[in-house]
C-alpha positions in Angstrom: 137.3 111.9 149.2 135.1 111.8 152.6 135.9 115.9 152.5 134.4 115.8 149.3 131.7 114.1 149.8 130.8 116.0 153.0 130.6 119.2 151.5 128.8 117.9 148.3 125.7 116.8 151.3 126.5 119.9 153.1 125.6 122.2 150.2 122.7 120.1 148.9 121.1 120.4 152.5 121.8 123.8 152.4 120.0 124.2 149.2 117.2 122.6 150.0 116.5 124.7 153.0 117.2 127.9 151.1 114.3 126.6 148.2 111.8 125.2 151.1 112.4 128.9 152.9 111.7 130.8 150.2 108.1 129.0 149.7 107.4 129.6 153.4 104.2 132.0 153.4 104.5 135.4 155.5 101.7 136.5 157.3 99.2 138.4 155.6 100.2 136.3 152.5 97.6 134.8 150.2 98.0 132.0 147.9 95.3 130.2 145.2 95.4 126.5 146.3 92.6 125.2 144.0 90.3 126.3 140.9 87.0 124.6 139.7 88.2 124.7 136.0 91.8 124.8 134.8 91.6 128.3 133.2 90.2 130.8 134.5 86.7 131.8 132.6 86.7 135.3 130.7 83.2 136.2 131.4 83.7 136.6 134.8 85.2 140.1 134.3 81.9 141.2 131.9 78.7 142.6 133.9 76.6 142.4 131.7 76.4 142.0 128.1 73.9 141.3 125.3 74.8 138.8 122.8 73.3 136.0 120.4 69.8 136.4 121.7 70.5 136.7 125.1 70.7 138.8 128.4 74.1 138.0 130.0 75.0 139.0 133.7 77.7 137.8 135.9 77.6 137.7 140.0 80.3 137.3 142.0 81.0 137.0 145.7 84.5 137.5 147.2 85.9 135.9 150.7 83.0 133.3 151.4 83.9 131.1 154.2 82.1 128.0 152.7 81.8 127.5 149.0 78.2 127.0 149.3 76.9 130.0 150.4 79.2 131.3 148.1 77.6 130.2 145.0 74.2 131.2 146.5 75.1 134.6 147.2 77.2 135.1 143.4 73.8 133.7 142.2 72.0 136.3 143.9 74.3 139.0 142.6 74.0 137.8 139.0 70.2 138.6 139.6 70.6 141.8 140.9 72.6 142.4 137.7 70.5 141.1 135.2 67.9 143.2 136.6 69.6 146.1 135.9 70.1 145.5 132.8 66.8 144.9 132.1 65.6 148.1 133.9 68.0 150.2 131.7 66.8 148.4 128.8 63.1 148.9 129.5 64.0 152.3 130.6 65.5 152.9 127.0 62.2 151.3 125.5 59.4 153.2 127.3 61.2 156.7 126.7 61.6 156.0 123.2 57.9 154.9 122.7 56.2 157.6 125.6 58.9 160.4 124.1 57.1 163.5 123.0 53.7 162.2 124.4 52.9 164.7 126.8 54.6 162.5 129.3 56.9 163.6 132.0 60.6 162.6 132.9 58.5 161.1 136.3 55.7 159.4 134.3 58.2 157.4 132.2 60.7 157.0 135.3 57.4 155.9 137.1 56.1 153.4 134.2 59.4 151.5 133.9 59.3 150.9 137.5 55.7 149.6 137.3 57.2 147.5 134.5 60.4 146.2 136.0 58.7 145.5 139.5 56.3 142.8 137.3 58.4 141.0 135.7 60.9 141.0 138.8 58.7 138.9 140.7 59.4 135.9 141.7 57.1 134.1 140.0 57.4 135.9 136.8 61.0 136.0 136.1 61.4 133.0 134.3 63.6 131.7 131.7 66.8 132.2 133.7 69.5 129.9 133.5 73.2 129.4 134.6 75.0 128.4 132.0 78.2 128.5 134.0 80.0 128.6 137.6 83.6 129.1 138.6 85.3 129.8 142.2 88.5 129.9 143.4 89.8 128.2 146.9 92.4 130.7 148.7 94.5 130.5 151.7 95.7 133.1 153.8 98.9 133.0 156.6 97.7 134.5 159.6 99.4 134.9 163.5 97.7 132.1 164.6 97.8 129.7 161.0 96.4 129.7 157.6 92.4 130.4 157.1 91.0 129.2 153.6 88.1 131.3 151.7 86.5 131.5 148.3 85.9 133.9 145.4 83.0 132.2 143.5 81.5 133.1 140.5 78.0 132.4 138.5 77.0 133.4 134.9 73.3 134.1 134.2 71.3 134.6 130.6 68.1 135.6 129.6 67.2 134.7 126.4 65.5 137.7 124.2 62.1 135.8 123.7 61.8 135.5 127.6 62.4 138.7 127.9 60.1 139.8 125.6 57.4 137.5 126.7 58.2 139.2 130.2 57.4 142.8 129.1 54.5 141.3 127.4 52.9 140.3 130.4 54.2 143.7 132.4 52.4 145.5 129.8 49.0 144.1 130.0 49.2 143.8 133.7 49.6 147.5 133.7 47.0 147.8 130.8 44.2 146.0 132.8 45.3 148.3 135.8 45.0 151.5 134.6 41.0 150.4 133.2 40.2 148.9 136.3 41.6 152.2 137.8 40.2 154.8 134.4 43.6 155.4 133.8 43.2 156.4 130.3 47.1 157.9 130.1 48.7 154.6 131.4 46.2 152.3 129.3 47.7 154.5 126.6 50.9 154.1 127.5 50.3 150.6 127.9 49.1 150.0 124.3 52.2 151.7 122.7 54.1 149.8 123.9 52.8 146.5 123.2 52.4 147.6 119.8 56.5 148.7 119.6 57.2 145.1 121.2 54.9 143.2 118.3 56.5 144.8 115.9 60.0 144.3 116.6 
């Protein structure tokens, strides 16, 4: 019976160590040890997307060393993003409007930056909001132990009516310019397109 016994402990132990090596992290080996939300969002694999009225972009940031500055810098991305999608949507609007004009590839190229750079500004780019975050704590087995980092995430939306209350403002900035400056072609320009963006 004692034989019995002793061999029932032996293989138990013997178990054990075979299920607690076979969790044991190599080196180079990374594992997820915590999530801000149970599941992980979908939007964080979508850019950028327009949708219900509003400018969606998504930053992201991978391997920060503090959470923090993580967030911050996703943020920034998400900016940098939106942006773009702005500029290839203003880009889409001034050709369309200055198309068959008399204006050149570079005079359109050069009027959407004029436009984008306004409403860019710091102080003008309002209306954005973050209408979600998400990161991710990892670990990683190293020589000399485990390090921990984060992939952190940020959503940011524009709504339409911002937008357009953006290129509003680009547009007569650029409008008072170009008569302060006798630019009758950009005043033009100007006034086209504020008439395309009441109408819509």
């Amino acid at each position: 019976m004692k034989a019995v016994v002793s061999s029932f402990v032996l293989m138990m132990c013997l178990s054990f160590i075979g299920c607690s090596g076979s969790n044991e992290m190599q080196i180079g080996e990374e594992r997820i040890v915590e999530r801000s939300t149970p599941e992980v969002p979908s939007w964080i694999s979508i850019p950028s997307e327009e949708k219900d009225g509003y400018f969606y972009a998504s930053g992201q940031i991978s391997k920060a060393k503090d959470r923090s500055f993580g967030m911050i810098q996703a943020n920034a991305d998400g900016v940098k993003k939106l942006l773009n999608t702005m500029t290839n949507k203003v880009g889409g609007t001034v050709a369309q409007a200055l198309g068959g004009a008399n204006y050149e590839d570079n005079d359109v190229g050069r009027f959407t930056q004029d436009v984008v750079g306004w409403i860019s500004d710091t102080y003008k780019f309002r209306g954005v909001t973050t209408p979600a975050t998400y990161w991710e704590k990892w670990m990683k087995k190293t020589q000399s132990g485990v390090e921990y980092y984060y992939h952190c995430y940020c959503q940011l939306r524009i709504s339409r009516l911002e937008y357009d209350n953006a290129l509003n403002g680009a547009y007569n900035e650029i409008k008072r310019k170009a008569q302060s400056e006798n630019n009758v072609k950009n005043e033009e320009a100007a006034k086209k397109l504020l008439e395309k963006l009441e109408k819509q």
